[in-house]
N, C-alpha and C positions, 0 to 999 in steps of 0.2 A: 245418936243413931240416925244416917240418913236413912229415909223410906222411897224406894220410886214406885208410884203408881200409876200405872199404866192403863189406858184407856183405847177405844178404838173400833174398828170393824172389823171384821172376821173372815166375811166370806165375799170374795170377787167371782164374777165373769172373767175371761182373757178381756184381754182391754180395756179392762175398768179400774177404780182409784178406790184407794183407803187413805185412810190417813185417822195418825196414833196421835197420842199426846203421853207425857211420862212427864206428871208433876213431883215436884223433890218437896219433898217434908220431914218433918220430927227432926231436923239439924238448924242451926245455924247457919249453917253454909249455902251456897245460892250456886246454881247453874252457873254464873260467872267465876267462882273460885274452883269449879271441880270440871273435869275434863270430860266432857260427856258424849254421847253416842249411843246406836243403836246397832246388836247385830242380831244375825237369825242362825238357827239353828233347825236342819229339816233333820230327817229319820235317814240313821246310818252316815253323816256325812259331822265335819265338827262344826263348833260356833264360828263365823266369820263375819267380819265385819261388812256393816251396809254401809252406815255413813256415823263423822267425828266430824266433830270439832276440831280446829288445831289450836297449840298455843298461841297462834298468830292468830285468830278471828278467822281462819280462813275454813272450808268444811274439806274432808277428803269423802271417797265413797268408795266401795268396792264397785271391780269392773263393769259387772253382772246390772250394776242400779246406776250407773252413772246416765246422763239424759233423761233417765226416768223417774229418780227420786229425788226427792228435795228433802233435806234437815233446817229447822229452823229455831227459835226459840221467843218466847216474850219471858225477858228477865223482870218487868215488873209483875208476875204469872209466876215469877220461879220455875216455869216451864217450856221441856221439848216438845216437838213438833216431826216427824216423818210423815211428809206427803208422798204416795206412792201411786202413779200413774203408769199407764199402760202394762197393768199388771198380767204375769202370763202365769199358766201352769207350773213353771220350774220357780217362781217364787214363793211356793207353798213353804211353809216354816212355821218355827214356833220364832216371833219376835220377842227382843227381849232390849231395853235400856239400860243402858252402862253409865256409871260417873265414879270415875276415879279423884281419891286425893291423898296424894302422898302414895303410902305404904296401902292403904284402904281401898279396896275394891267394890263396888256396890252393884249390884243386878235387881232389878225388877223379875217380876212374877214369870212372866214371858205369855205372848200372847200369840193362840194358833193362827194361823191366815190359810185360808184354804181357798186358789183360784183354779177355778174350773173354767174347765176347756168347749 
């Protein structure tokens, strides 16, 4: 059974940084075999994605966080990383870590972030 747990800060000013971490435990499996990523979910709107992983090593991000966030990981950590800069009001959400493998879907707890304006 993978576990993510997710760690991090909660409450920003506009213009100011958080940054998460979502360490993978209770599997086998490591942050290099499973496909991971981070998305948010605010009130009334659906989950969408902030930033992945590709199978190519390479990161995608959704529009909204491109410039501003960064994904990252230390695989001897077994762990992800969302750095989030210039954070505004409209990124208020519940964050949550993703790792897919195979057929198997995993989410984390999901964590509130609330930026005030």
């Amino acid at each position: 059974q993978v576990q993510l747990v997710e760690s991090g800060g909660r409450l920003a000013q506009a213009g100011g940084s958080l940054k998460f971490s979502c360490a993978v435990s209770g599997s086998a499996f490591t942050i290099t075999t499973m496909a991971m990523g981070w998305y948010r979910q605010a009130p009334g709107n659906q989950r969408e994605l902030v930033a992945a992983f590709t199978s190519a090593g390479t990161s995608n991000y959704g529009d909204p966080e491109k410039g501003r966030f960064t994904i990252s990981s230390d695989n001897a950590k077994n762990t992800m990383y969302l750095q989030m800069d210039n954070l505004q009001p409209e990124d208020t959400a519940v964050y949550y870590c993703n790792a897919v493998l195979g057929p198997w879907n995993y989410w984390g707890e999901g964590t509130q972030v609330t930026v005030s304006s």
